[in-house]
PASEBA-1860 file (N, C-alpha, C; in nm, 3 decimals):
! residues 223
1> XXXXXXXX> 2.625/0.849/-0.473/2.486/0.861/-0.516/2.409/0.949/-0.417 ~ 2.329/1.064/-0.488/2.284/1.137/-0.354/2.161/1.080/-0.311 ~ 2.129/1.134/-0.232/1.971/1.067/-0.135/1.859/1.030/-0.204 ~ 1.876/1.177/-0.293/1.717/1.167/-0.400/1.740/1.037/-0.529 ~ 1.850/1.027/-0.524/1.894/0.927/-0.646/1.851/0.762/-0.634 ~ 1.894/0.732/-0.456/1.868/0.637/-0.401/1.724/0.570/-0.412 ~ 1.668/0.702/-0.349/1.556/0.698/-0.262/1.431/0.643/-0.415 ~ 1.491/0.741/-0.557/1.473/0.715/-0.659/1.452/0.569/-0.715
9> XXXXXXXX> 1.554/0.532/-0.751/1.581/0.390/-0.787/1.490/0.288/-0.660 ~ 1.506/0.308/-0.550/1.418/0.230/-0.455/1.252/0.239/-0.507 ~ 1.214/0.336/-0.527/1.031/0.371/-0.540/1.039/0.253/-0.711 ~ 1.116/0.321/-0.786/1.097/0.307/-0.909/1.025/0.152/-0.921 ~ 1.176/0.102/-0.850/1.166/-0.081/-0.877/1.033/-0.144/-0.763 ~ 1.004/-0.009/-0.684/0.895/-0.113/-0.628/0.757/-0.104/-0.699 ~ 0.776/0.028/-0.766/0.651/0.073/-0.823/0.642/-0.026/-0.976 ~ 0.710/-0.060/-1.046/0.728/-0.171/-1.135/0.683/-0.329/-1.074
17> XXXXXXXX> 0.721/-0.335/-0.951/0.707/-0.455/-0.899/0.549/-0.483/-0.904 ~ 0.536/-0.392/-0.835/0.398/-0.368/-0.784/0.275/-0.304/-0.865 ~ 0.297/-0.203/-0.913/0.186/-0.147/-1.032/0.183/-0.191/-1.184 ~ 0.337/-0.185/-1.218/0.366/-0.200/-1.351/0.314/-0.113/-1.473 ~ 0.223/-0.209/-1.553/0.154/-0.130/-1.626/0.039/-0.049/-1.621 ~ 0.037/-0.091/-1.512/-0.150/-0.026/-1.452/-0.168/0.054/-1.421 ~ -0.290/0.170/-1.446/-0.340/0.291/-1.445/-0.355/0.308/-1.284 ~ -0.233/0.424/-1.232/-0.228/0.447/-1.119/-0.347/0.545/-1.041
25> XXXXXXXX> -0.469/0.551/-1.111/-0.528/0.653/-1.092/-0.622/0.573/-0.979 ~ -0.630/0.654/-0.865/-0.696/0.610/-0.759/-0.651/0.498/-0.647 ~ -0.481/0.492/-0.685/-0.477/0.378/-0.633/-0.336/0.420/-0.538 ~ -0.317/0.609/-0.504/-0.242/0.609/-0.418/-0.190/0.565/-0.284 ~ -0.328/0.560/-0.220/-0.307/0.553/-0.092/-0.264/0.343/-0.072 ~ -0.334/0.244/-0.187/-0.268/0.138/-0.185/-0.137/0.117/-0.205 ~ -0.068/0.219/-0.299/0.081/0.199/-0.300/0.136/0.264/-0.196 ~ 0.124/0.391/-0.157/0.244/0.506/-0.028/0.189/0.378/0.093
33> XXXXXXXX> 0.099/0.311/0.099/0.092/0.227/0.231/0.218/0.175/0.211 ~ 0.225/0.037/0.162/0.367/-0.061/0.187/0.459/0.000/0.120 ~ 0.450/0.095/-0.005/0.593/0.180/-0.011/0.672/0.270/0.078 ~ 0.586/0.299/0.247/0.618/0.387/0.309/0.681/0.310/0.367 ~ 0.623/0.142/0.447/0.731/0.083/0.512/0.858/0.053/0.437 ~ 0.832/-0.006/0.322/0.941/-0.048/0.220/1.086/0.087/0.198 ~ 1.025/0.181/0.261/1.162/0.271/0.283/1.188/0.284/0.399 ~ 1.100/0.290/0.472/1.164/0.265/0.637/1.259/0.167/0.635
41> XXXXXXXX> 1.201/0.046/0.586/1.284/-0.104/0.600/1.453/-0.045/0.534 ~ 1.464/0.007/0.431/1.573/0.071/0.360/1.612/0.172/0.426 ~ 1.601/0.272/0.605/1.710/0.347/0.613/1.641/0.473/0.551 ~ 1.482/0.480/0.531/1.465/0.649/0.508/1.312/0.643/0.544 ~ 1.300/0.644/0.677/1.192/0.688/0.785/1.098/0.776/0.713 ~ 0.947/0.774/0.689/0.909/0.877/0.590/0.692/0.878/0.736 ~ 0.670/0.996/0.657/0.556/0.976/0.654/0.455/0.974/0.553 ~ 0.271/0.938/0.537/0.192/0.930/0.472/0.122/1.095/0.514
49> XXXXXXXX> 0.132/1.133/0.326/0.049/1.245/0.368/-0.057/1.254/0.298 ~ -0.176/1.316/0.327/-0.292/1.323/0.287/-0.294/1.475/0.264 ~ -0.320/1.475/0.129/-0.381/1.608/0.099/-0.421/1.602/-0.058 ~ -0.413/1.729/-0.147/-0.463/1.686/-0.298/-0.331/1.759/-0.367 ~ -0.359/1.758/-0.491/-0.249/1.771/-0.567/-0.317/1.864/-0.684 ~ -0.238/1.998/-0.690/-0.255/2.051/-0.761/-0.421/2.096/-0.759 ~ -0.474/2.158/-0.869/-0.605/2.213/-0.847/-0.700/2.100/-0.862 ~ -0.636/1.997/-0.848/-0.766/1.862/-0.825/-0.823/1.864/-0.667
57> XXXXXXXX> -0.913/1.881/-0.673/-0.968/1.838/-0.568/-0.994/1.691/-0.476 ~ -0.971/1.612/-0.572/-0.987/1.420/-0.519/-0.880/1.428/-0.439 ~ -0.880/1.412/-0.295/-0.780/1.314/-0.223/-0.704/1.219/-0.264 ~ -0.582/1.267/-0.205/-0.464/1.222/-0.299/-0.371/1.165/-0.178 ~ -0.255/1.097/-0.187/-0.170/1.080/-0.108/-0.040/1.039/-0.151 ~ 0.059/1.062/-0.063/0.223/1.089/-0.115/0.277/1.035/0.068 ~ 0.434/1.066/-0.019/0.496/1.029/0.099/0.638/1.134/0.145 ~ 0.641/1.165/0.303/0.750/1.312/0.304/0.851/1.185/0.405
65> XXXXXXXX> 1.001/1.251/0.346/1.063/1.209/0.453/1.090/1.255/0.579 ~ 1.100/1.160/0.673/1.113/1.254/0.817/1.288/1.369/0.806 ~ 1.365/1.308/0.776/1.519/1.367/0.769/1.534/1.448/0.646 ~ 1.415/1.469/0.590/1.450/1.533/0.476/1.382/1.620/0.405 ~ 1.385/1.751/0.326/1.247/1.807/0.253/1.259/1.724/0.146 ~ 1.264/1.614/0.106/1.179/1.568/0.018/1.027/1.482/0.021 ~ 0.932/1.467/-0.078/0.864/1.409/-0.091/0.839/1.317/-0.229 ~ 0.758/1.212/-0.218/0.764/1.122/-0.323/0.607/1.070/-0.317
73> XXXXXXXX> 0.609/1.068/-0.480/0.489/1.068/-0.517/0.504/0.917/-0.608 ~ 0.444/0.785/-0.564/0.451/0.698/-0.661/0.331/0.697/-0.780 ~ 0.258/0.762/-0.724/0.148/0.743/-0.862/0.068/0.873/-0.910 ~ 0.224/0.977/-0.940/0.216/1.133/-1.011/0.154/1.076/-1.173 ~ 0.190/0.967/-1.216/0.125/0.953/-1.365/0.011/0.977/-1.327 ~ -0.101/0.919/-1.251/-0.200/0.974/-1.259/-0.294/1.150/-1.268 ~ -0.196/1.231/-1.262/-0.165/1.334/-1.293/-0.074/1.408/-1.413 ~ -0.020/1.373/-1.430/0.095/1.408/-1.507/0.153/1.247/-1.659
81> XXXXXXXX> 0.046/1.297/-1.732/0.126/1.156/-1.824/0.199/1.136/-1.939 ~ 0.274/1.238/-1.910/0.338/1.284/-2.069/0.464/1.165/-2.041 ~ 0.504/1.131/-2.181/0.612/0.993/-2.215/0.729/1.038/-2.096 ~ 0.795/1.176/-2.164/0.869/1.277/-2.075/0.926/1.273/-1.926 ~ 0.818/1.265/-1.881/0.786/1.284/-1.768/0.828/1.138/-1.690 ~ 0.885/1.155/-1.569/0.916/1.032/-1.466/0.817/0.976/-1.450 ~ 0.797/0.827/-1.414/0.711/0.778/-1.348/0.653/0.783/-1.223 ~ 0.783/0.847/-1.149/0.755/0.902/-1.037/0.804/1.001/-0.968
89> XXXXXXXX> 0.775/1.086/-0.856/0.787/1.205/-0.804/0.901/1.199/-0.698 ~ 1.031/1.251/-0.662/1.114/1.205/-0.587/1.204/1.365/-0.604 ~ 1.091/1.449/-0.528/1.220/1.573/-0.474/1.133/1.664/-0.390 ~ 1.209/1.796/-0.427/1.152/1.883/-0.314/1.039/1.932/-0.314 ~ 0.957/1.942/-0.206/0.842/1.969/-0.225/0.802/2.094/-0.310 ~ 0.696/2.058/-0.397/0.641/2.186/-0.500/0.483/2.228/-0.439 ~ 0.469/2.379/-0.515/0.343/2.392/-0.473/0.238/2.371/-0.520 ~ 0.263/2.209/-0.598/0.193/2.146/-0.640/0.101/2.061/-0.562
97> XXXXXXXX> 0.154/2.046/-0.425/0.123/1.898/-0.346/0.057/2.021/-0.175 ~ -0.039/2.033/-0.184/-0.136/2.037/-0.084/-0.182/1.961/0.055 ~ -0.137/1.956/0.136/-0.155/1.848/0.248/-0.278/1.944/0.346 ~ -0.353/1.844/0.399/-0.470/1.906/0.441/-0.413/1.930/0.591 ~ -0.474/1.987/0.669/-0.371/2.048/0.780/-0.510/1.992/0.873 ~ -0.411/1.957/0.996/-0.465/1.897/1.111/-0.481/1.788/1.080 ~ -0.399/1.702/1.000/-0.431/1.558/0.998/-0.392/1.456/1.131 ~ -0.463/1.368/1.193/-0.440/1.277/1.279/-0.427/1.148/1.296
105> XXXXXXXX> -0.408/1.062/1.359/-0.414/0.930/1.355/-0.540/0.919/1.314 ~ -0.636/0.947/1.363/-0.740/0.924/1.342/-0.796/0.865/1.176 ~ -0.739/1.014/1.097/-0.785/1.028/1.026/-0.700/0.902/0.907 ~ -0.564/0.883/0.964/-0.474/0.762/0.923/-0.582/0.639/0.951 ~ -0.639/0.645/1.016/-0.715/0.506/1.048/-0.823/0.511/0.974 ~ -0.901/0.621/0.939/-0.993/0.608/0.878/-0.934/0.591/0.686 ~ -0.861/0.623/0.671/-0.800/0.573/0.526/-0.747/0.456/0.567 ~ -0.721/0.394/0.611/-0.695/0.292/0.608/-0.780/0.160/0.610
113> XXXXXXXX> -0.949/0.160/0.708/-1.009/0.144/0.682/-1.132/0.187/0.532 ~ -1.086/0.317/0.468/-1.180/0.318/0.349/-1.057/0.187/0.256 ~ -0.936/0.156/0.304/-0.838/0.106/0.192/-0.888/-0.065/0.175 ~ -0.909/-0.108/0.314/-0.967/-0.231/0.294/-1.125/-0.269/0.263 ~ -1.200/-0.164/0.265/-1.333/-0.203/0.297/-1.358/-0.310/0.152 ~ -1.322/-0.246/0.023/-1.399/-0.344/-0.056/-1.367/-0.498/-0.030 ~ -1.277/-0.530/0.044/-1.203/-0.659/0.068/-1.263/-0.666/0.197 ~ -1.348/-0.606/0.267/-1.373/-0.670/0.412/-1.458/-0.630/0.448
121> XXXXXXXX> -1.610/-0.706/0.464/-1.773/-0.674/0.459/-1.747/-0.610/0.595 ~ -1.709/-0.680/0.664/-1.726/-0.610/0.844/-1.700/-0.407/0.831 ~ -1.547/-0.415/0.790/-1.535/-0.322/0.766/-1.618/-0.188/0.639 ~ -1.686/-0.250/0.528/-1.748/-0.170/0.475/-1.866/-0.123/0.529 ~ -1.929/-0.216/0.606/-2.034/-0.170/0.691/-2.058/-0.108/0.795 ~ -1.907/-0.007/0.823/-1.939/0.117/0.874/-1.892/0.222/0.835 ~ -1.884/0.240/0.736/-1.856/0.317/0.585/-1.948/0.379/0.547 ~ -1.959/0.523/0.504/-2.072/0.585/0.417/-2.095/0.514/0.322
129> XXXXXXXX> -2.195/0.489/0.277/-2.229/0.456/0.077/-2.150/0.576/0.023 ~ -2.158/0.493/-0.100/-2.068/0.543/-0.229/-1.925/0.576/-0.167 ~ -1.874/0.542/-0.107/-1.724/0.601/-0.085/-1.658/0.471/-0.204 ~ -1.707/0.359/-0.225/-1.591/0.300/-0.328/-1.661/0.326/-0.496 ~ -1.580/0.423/-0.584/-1.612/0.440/-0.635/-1.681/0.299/-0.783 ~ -1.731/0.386/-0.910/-1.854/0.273/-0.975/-1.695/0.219/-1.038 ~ -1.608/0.287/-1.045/-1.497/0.219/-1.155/-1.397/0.116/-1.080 ~ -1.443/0.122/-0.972/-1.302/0.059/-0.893/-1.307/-0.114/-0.966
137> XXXXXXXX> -1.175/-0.164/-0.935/-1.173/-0.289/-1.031/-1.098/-0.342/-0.892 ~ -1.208/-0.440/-0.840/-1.150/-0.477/-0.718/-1.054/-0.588/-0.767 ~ -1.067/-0.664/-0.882/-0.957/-0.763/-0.900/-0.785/-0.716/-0.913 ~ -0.804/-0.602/-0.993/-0.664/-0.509/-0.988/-0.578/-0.473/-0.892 ~ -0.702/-0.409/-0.820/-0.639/-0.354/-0.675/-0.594/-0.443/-0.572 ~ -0.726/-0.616/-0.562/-0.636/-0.637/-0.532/-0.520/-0.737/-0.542 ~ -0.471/-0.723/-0.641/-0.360/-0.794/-0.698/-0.225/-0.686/-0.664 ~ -0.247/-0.592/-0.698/-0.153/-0.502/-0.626/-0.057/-0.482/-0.495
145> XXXXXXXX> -0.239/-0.536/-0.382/-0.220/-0.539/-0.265/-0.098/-0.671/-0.214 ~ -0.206/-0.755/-0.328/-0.146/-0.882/-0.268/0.027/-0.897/-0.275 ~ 0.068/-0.788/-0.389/0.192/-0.790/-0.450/0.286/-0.732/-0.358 ~ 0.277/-0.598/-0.321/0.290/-0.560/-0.213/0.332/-0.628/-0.080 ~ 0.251/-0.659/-0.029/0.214/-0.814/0.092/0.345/-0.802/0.076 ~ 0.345/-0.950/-0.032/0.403/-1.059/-0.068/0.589/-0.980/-0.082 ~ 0.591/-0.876/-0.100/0.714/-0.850/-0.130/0.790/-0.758/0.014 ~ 0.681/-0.693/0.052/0.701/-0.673/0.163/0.764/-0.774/0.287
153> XXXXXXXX> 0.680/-0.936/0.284/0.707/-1.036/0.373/0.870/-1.087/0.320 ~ 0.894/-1.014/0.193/1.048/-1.144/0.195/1.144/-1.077/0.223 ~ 1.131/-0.911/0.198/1.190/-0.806/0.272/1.217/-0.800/0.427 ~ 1.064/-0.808/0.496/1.074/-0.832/0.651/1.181/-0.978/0.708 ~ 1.127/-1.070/0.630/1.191/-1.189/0.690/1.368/-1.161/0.673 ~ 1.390/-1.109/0.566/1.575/-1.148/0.555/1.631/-1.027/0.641 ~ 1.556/-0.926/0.653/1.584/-0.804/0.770/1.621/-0.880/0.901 ~ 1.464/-0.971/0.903/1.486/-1.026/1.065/1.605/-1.164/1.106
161> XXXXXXXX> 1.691/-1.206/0.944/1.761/-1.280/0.968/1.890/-1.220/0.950 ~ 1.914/-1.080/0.951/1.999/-1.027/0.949/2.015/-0.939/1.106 ~ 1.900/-0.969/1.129/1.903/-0.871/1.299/1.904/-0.744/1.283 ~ 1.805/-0.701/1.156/1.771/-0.562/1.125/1.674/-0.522/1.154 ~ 1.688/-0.412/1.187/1.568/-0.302/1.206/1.416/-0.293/1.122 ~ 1.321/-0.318/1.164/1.249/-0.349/1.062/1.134/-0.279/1.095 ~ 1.029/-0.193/1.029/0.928/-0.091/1.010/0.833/-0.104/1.130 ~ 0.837/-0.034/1.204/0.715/-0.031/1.341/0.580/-0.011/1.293
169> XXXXXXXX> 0.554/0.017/1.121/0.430/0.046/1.077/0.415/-0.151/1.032 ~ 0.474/-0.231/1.002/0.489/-0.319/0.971/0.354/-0.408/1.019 ~ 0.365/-0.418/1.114/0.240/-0.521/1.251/0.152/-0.467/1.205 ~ 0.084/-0.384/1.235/-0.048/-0.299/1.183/-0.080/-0.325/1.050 ~ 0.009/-0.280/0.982/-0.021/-0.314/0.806/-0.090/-0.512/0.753 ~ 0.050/-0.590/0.839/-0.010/-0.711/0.837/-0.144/-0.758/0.908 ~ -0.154/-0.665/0.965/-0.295/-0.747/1.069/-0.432/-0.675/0.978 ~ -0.389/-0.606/0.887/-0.517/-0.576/0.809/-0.500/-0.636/0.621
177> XXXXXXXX> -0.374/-0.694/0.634/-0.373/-0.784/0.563/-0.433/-0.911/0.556 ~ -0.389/-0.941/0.670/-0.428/-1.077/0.719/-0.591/-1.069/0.712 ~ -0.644/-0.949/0.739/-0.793/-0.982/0.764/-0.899/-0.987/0.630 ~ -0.804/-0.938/0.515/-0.832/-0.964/0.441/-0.778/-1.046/0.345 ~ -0.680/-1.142/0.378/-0.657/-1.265/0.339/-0.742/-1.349/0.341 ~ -0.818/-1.372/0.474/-0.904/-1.493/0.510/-1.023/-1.456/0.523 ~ -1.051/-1.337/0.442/-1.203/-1.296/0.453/-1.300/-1.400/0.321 ~ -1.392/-1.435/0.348/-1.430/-1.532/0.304/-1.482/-1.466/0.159
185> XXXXXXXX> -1.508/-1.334/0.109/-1.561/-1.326/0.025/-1.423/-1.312/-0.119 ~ -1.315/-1.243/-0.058/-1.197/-1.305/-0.138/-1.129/-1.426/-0.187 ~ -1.165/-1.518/-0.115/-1.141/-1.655/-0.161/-1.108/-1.704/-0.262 ~ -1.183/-1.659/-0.355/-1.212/-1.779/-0.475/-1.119/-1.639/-0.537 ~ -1.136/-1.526/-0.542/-1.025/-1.428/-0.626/-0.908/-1.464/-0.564 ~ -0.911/-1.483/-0.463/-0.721/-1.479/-0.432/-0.699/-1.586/-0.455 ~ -0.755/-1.724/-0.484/-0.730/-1.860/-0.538/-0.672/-1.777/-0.729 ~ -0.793/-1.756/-0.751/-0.746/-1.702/-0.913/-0.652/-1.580/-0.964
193> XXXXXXXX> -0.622/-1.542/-0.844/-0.488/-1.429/-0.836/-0.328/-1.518/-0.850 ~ -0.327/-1.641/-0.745/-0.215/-1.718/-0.725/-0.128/-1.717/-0.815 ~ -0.203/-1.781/-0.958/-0.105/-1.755/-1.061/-0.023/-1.626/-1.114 ~ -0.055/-1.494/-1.082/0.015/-1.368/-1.085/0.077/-1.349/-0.932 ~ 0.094/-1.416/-0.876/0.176/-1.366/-0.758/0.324/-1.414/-0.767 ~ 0.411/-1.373/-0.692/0.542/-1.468/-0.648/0.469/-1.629/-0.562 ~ 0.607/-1.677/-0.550/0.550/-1.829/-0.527/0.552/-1.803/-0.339 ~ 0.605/-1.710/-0.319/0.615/-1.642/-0.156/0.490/-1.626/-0.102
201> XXXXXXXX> 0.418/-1.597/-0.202/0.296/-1.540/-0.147/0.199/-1.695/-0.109 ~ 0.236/-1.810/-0.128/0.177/-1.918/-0.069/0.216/-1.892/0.064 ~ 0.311/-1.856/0.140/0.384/-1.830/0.284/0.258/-1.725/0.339 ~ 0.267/-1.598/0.253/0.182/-1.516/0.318/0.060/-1.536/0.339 ~ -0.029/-1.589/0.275/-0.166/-1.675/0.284/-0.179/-1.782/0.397 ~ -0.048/-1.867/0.380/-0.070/-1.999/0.509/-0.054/-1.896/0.653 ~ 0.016/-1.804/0.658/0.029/-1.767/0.769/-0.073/-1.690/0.814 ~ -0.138/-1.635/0.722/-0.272/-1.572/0.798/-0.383/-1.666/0.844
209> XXXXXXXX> -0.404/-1.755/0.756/-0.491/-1.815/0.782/-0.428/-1.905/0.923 ~ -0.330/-1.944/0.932/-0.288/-1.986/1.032/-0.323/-1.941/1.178 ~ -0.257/-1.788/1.175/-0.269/-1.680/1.286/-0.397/-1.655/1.326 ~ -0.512/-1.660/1.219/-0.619/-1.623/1.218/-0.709/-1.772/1.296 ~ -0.681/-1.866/1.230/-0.737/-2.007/1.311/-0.696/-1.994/1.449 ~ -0.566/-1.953/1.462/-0.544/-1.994/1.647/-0.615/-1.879/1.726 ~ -0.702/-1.768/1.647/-0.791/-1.670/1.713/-0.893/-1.744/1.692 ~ -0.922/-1.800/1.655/-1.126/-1.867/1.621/-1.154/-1.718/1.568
217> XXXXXXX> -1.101/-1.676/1.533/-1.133/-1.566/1.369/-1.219/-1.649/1.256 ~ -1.143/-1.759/1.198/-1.221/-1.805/1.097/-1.223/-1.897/1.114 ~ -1.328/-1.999/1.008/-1.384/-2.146/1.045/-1.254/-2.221/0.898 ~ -1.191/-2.274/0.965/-1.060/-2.347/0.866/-1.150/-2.450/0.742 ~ -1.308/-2.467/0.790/-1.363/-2.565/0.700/-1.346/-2.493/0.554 ~ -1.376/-2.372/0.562/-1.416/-2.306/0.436/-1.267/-2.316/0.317 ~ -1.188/-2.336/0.389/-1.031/-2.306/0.292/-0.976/-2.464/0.264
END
């Protein structure tokens, strides 16, 4: 099986896991996040790139491998939606895909913070206005997230009971999970999410809130 074939079948089933039927439009940079570790964890080291696609101008994001010219695009439907057409993007780069040049950590941090803000008042409040757009459907997104998480954590754990190598983007990703696990204004949605999650995702919830109590982060009365 060659690389692109692999690497293929890996995005596909996570992007099913995780998006399914849902209109991928706007919701790149939530999937290439845990799909980028979710191939690290698998043996193909990649980075997050930021740039636009094609003559659209909206900020867009994809993912390049480090060992490889390929790149992968999990949410090209939002571009491209003919029956025809793959669900997703998994080859050599075209001069379709635009990456903005001089990108930095920095600027990794600042998408990452626009990624949580609707889920985390602290964080939206040092945010321009209007950066989350009028259509966003915060229940969708984050059900996505949570899906993600959740599939991500059962991945990490059997890695770490195998004495595998497991994503150095990993820590970081959870600690802005976590902060929006136990953010108080999600609550009552991620109570009414439960029923669409795996039953794993009770693990991922106790443990934040857990981690988060032994910081005096949050007041345990509220949960």
């Amino acid at each position: 099986m060659t690389i692109t074939l692999q690497i293929r079948k890996l995005v596909e089933a996570f992007r099913k896991e995780v998006i399914d039927n849902e209109c991928p439009k706007g919701k790149c940079f939530t999937t290439c996040y845990p799909l980028s570790i979710h191939l690290d964890n698998n043996g193909f080291p990649n980075s997050i790139v930021q740039g636009h696609f094609d003559i659209i101008t909206q900020g867009h994001y994809w993912l390049k491998l480090n060992d490889y010219d390929i790149i992968i695009d999990p949410t090209i439907t939002q571009f491209e939606s003919e029956s025809n057409e793959p669900v997703v993007f998994v080859d050599k780069a075209t001069k379709k895909y635009y990456p903005t040049p001089n990108i930095t950590s920095r600027n990794f941090t600042e998408s990452v913070s626009a990624w949580k803000a609707p889920f985390h008042v602290e964080t939206r409040a040092k945010l321009p206005e209007g950066l989350i757009s009028e259509d966003f459907n915060k229940r969708t997104v984050l059900l996505i997230i949570l899906k993600a998480a959740t599939l991500l954590h059962i991945e990490i754990e059997n890695l770490k009971l195998k004495n595998k190598p497991v994503s150095k983007k990993s820590n970081f990703y959870f600690d802005n999970i976590n902060e929006i696990l136990v953010a108080w204004e999600n609550i009552g949605l991620i109570k009414n999410l439960e029923q669409d999650l795996p039953k794993e995702f009770k693990t991922v919830w106790a443990n934040a809130k857990k981690l988060l109590w032994t910081l005096d982060y949050i007041d345990s009365t509220i949960y």
